[in-house]
N, C-alpha and C positions, 0 to 999 in steps of 0.2 A: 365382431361387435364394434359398434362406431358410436363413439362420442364425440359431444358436441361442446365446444364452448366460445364467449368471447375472445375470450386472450387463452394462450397456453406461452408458458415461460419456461425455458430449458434450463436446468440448471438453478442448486438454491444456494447458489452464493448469495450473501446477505444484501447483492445489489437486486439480484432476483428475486429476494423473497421482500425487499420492500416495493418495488415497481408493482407485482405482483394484489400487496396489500393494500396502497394507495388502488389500484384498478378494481378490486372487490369491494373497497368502500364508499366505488363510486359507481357501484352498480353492475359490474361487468360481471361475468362467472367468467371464473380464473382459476386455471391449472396450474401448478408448479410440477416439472419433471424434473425427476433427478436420480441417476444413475446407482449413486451410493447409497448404504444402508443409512446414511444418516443426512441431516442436509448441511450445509453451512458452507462448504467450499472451503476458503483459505482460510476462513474465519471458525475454529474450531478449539476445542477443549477436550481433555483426555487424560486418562490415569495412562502415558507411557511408561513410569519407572517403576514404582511401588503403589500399591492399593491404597486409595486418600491423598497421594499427591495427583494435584492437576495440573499437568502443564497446556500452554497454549500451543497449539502444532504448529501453527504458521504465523499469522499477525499476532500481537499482541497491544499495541498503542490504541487507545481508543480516543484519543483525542480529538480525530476527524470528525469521527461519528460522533462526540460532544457537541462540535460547534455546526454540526447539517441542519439543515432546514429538517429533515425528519426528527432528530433529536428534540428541537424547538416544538414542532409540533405534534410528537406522539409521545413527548418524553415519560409522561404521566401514565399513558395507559401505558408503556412499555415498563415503566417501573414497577404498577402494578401486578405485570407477569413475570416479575421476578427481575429485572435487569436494574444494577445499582454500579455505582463507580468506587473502586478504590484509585485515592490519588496521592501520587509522593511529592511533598514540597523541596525533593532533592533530585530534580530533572535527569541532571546528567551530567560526567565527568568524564575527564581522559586521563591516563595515566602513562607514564614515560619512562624508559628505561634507568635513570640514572633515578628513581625511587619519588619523583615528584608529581603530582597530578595538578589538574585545572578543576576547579568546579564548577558548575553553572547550576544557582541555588533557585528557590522562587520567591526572590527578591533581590528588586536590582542593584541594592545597595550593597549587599554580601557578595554577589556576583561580582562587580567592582571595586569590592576589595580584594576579592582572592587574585583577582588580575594586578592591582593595582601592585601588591604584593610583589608578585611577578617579575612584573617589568612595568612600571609606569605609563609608557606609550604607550601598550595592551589597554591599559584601561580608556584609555583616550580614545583609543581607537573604537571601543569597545562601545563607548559611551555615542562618538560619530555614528556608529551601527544603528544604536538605540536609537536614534533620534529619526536617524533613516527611515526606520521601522514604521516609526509613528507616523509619518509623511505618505511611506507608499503602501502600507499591509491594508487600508481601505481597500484602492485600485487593486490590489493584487487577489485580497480576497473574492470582490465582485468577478474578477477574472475569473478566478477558481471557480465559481458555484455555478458559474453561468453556462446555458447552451451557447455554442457556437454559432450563432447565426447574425445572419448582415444587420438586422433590428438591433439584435442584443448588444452585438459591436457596435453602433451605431448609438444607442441609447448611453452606453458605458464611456464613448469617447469624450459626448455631451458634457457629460455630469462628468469628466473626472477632469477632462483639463482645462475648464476654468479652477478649479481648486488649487490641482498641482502647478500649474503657469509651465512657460516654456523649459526652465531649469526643471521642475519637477517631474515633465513628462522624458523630457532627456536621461533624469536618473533610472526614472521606471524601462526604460527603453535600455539603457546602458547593464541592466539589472538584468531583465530575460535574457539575453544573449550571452552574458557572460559567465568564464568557469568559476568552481570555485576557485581557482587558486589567484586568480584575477582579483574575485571579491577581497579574499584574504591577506593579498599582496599591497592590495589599495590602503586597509585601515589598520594591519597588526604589525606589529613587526616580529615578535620570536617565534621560531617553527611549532611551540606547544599551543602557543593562543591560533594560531593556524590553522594546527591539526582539531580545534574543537570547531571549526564550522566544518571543515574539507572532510570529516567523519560522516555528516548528514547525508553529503554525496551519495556517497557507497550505499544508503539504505535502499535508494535507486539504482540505476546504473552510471552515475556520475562521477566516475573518474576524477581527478582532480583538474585533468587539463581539458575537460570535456565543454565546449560552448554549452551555451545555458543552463546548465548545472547550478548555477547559482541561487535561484531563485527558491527551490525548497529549502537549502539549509538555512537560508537568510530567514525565512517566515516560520521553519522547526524553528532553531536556536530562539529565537526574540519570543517568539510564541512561549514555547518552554518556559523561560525566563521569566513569563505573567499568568501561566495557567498550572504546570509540574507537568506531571505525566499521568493520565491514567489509564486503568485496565479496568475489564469489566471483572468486580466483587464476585469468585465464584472460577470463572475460568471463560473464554472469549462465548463458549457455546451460549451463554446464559443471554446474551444478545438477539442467538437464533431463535435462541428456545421461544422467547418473546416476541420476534417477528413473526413466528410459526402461530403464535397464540393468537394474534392480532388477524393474522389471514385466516387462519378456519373460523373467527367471532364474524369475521365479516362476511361469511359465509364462501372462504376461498377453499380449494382443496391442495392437498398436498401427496405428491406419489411417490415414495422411495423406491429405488430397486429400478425405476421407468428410465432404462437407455434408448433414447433416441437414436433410431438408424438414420433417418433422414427427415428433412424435411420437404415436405409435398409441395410442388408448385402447379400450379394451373392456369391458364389463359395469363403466365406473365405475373403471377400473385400466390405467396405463400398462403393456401389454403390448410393446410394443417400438418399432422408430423404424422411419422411411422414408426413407433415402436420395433427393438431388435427382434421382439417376438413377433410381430408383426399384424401388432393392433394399428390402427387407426384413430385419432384424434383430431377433429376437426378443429377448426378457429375459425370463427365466422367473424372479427374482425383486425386480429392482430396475434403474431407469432412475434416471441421476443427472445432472444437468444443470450444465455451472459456466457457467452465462449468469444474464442480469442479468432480469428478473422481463420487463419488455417485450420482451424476444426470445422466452422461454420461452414466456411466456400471452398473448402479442401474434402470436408468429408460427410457433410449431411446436404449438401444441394447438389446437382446432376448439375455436371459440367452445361450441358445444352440448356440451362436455365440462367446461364452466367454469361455477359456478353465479354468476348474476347478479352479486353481492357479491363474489363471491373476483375475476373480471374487471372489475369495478370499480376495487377493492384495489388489483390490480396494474398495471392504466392507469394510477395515482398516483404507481408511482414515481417518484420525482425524481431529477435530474443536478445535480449540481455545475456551478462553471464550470469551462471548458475549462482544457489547457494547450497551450504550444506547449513541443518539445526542439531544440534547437539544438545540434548536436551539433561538436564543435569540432576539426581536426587543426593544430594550434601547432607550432611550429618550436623555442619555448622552452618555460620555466612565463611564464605569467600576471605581468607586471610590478606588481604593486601598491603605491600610492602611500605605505600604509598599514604595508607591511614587510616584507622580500624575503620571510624568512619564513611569511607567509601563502600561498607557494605550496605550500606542505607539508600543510595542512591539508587532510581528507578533501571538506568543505563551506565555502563563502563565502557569509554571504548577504547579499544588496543590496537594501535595501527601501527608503530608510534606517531610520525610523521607523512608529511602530503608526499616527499621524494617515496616514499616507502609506499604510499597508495598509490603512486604513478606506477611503480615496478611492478606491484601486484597486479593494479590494472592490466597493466601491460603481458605479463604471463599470462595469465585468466583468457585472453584477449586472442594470445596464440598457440590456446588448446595447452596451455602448461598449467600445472599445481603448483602452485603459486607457495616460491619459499618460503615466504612471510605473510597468510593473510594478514585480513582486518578479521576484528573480532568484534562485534556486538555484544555486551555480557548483559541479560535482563535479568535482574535478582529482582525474579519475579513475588519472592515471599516476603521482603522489604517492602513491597510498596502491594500488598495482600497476603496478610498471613493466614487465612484462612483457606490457601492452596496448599498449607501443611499443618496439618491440626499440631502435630509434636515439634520436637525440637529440629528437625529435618529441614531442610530450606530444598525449592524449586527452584532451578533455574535455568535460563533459555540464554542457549548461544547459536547467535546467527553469524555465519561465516561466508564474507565476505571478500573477492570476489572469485570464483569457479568455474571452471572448465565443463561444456556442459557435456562434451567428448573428450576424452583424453588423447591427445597427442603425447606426452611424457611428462614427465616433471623437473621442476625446475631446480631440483637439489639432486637428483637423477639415484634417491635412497626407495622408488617408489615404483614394483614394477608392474604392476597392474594396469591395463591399458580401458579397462570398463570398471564402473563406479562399486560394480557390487564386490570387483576384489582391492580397490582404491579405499570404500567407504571405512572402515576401522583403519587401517595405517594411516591418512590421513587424516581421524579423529585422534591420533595419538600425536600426531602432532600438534594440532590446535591446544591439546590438552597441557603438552610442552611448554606450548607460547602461555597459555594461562597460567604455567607454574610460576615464570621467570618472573613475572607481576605481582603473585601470590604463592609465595613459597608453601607450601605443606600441603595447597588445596587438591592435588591427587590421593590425600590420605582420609580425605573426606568424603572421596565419593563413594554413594552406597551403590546406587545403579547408574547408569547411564543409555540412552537411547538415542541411535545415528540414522538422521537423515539424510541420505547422501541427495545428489541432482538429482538422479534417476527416481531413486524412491521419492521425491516429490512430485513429479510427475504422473511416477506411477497411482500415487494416491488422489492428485486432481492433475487429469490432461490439460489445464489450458497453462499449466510452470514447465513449458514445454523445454527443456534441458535442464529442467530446474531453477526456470527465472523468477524467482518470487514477485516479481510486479507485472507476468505478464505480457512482456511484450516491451521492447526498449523506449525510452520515453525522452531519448537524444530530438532534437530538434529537429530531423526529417523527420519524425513521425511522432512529433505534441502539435499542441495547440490544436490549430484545424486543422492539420495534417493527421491527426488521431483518429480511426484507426490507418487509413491510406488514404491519399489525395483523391481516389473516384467517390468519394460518399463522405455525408457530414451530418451532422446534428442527430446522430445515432442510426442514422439508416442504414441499409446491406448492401443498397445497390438491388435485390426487391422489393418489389411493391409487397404493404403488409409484413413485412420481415424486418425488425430495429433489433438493433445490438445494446447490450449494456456491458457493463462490469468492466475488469482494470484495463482492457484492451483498448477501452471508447475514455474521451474525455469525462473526468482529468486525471483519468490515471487510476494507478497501487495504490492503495492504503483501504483502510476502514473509512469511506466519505459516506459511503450510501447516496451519492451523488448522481451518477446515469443513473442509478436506478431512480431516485425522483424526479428527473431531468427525463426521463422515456417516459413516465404514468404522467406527470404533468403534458408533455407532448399529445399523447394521448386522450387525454382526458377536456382538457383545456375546452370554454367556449369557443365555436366558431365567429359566434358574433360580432362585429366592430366594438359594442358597449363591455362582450365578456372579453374580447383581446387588451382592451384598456383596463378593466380590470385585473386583469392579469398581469400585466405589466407593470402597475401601481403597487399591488403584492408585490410582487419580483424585484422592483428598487427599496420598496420597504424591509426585505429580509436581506438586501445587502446581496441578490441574485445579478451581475451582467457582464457585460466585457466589453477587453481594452479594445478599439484599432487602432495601431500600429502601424 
């Protein structure tokens, strides 16, 4: 049997399923395939520990997806289906071994006192930041939202540097290329006011002495600082569920269980896909792919449809290091040494220090298990208690950074050479490092559930050694270099074949960004009168980018 449609979209990561929806609601018929029994990709919810608690599997920030162009413009009917925010006005904190933490409140006033507290210069410095913020998170923004393309660059260059003037465009330019510890080194002085940007790194794969690294912590941190944090009221799925709603009202389908063997090309042009069973689907005018470049041109297109170079290209992509989630059911909050308080906060992070995130890096980096991760603590029932109806607390620990093969370990207590005999002795350790922070909190835990590299992968192929963003987002391969230098503005290097999701500009997280950034492509007049329209939108939502 053969079907037909406009578009067919591999994959329902939530970039997939809004590319997807945008193209149904503008007339297309639209397929969503997807592999698993359920859709959502990185972006999921689930009772791992005990019956009624919900943890989030993979992301959990939904901050991105707040401020996207989809948020703005479906925010209402996606409310409608069920999707609402909880948000913590206690961002995020670190905490250090000698029993003292940082905070970063949401207010910049509190925030600059607990620095000022500190150390004085902290706050000075902190305040320097601030102002920074304000000067370049416009340009940085339009950066972020925007396709890649010589117009868009072009239009963003216009409009940003008569604002910022020659010193503004200097800072912005001095900003993308540098590490964090650069950023850090410029306006703070003690290694704890440090360690609360150079944490933001790690949520990527930005090491702390890693060129361009700088630039998410800078726009997390200040961000945080004016908005908190939030998750989606419920557990992440509740986002899907609503995207899901929104595609079949608009008369979209959706296929669970549908593994893609391949995809079909013909005369030079993806014409449709093949099913593992070996159905057929046609597209009669656009295949859209949310996988990560070696799944795509690695294992669903025929070598002889690939010109030399473009399979080259994309054999290159790179991974990041792994992580593991440790996903936590507690009896209480998290006892911290550092102040009961910090149980309230959205994030905790445990690193202590950037020397200590270079070392970790650096293990992670050469196949070792890393003596001292970084810890990300999401005390996810502080900032949504309605993921534990009783007295129970959820919580989500993402452990940063990992080996995504094991070569050995860096404390050499750990003899497992594959993650499946790695994955508990190494959760025991994490579990160590959160004692020394929080005394007693092993006597709280009710269950625990370990996701080691492998089982992430196992559970979505494209966290392929278990990188949670996808694919490394180091400076040979961001900006237009995203996903590899032979293709850009979401293409595959086929005709009729565009990529989305964290692989394609701009990147991890929850933005829903290629995905409206492919259905706009898409979609978009051809006309002179609709291209100007469209680009009058596009500067009005804060849509473009820098050249540089």
């Amino acid at each position: 049997m053969t079907n037909s449609y406009d578009a067919i979209v591999i994959g329902a990561g939530h970039n997939g399923l809004v590319a997807a929806t945008y193209l149904a609601r503008a007339g297309w018929r639209t397929v969503v395939l997807e592999r698993e029994p359920r859709p959502g990709g990185a972006v999921l919810s689930d009772e791992l520990t005990r019956p009624g608690l919900v943890h989030d599997v993979f992301a959990t920030n939904m901050n991105l997806f707040r401020g996207s162009p989809v948020a703005a413009e479906l925010g209402a009917e996606l409310e409608r289906h069920g999707l609402s925010y909880a948000t913590s006005a206690l961002p995020f904190a670190n905490v250090f071994p000698d029993g003292r933490a940082l905070r970063v409140h949401q207010d910049r006033d509190a925030t600059l006192a607990e620095l000022r507290a500190h150390d004085p210069r902290d706050a000075d410095g902190w305040e320097a930041l601030d102002r920074e913020y304000e000067r370049l998170a416009p340009a940085l923004f339009r950066l972020y939202g925007s396709r890649l393309t010589t117009r868009a660059l072009t239009r963003l260059a216009l409009d940003v540097a008569p604002q910022l003037g020659r010193e503004g465009v200097a800072a912005l330019a001095r900003l993308l290329v540098s590490s964090t510890r650069e950023l850090a080194d410029a306006h703070l002085v003690s290694r704890e006011a440090k360690a609360l940007l150079a944490c933001w790194g790690m949520h990527l794969d930005f090491g702390p002495d890693v060129s361009g690294g700088a630039m998410f912590p800078f726009l997390e941190a200040f961000t945080d600082m004016r908005t908190g944090i939030a998750v989606a009221r419920g557990g992440a799925s509740r986002l899907i569920d609503a995207l899901v709603a929104l595609l079949t009202e608009a008369g979209g389908d959706l296929r669970l269980g549908a593994e893609v063997a391949r995809v079909v090309v013909e005369g030079g042009r993806a014409s449709g896909v093949e099913l593992a069973g070996g159905e057929r689907i046609d597209a009669r005018r656009a295949v859209i792919a949310n996988l990560t470049p070696t799944i795509l041109h690695g294992r669903l297109l025929d070598a002889q449809s690939l010109a030399p170079r473009l399979r080259r290209s994309a054999a290159g992509y790179a991974y990041g290091p792994g992580t593991m989630m440790v996903h936590l059911a507690l009896a209480g909050p998290i006892p911290w040494s550092a102040g009961e308080d910090l149980g309230r906060f959205a994030y905790v992070h445990i690193a202590p220090y950037l020397d200590d995130l270079a070392t970790m890096y650096a293990q992670a980096s050469a196949g070792l298990l890393p003596a001292e991760p970084m810890l990300v603590v999401g005390q996810t029932s502080a900032v949504d208690p309605s993921r534990s109806p009783d007295a129970s607390q959820v919580v989500w620990v993402q452990v940063r950074a990992l080996p995504g093969a094991i070569a050995g370990d860096a404390l050499g207590e750990i003899a497992a050479r594959s993650w499946d005999g790695a994955a508990e002795p190494y959760a025991e350790r994490v579990m160590a490092k959160l004692e020394r922070y929080a005394p007693g909190v092993g006597r709280l835990v009710l269950d625990r559930a370990v996701l080691s590299p492998a089982e992430l992968e196992r559970r979505n192929p494209n966290l392929v050694g278990g990188d949670s963003i996808a694919g490394s987002m180091h400076l040979r391969q961001n900006f237009v270099f995203r996903p590899f230098p032979a293709v850009s503005d979401y293409e595959s290097g086929v005709a009729g074949l565009l990529m989305t999701g964290a692989s394609t500009w701009p990147g991890a997280g929850v933005n829903a960004l290629s995905g409206y950034n492919v259905a706009q492509k898409l979609i978009a007049p051809s006309s002179p009168r609709g291209q100007r329209a469209r680009l009058a939108r596009d500067a009005a939502r804060g849509v473009g980018r820098l050249a540089l």
